[in-house]
N, C-alpha and C positions, 0 to 999 in steps of 0.2 A: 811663658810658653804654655799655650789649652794642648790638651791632651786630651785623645778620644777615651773611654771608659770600656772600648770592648773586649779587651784583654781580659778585665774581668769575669767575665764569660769561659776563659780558657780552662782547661783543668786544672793549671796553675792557682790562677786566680782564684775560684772556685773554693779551692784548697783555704789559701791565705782568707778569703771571706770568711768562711767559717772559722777556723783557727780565732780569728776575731772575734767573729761572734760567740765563742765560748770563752776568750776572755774578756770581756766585757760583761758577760755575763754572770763570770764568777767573780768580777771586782778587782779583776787584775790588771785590767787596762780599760783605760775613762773612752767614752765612745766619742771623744775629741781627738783624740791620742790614733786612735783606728782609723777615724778616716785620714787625717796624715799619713799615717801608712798605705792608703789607700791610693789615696793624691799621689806620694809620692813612685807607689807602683805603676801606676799610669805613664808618669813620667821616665820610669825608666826601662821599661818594656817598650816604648814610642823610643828611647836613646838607642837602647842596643838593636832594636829593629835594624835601625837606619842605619847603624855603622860597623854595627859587626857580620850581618849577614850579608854576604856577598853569591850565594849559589843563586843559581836560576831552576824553575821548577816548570814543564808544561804539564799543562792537566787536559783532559779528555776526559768526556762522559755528554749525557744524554742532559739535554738542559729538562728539566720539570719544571721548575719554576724558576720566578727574576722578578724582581719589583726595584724601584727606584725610588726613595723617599727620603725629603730632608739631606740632599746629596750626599746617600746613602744607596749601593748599590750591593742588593742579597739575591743571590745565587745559589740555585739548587740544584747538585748533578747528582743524575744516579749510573748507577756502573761507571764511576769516574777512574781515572789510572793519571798517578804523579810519575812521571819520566824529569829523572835528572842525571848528569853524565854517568853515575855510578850506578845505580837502581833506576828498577818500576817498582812500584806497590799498587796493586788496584784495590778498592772499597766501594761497597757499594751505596753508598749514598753520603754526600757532603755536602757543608753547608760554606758559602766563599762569601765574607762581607767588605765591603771596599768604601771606603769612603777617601774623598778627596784631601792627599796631603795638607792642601794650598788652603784648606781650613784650619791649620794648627796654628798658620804663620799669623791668625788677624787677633 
């Protein structure tokens, strides 16, 4: 199964990168050993996407920017608001990356 790598990017992610990179750096975990961790985050952030979340979210805001690359689709709103049955939350500026499922499957 490929797995896209943008999770990484999350605050999650984020997190976990570092964590690795201080242990690896202190000798406590081999930088073979990390990216298995790594790989295998990919993998399970792409699982639980896909099966566990079931809410619907619409967003609204002012498009700034959009590029298409690598079908790769990055979206910039500013004054956006997420509406789900429960809540709104509005923010003013997000960043929305989308890439095509039907690239995991090949």
């Amino acid at each position: 199964m490929a797995t896209f790598e943008l999770y990484r990017r999350s605050t999650i992610g984020m997190c976990l990168t570092e964590t690795l990179d201080e242990m690896v750096q202190n000798g406590t975990l081999s930088p073979e050993l990390a990216i298995q961790v790594l790989v295998q985050f990919d993998k399970s952030m792409t699982e639980a996407l896909e099966s566990q979340v079931k809410s619907k979210v619409t967003v609204k805001g002012h498009l700034h920017t959009y590029r298409f690359c690598d079908n790769v689709w990055t979206f910039i709103l500013q004054d956006a608001s997420f509406k789900n049955e429960d809540s709104s939350e509005n923010v003013g500026r997000i960043k929305i990356v989308a890439c095509d499922s039907k690239l995991l499957s090949q």
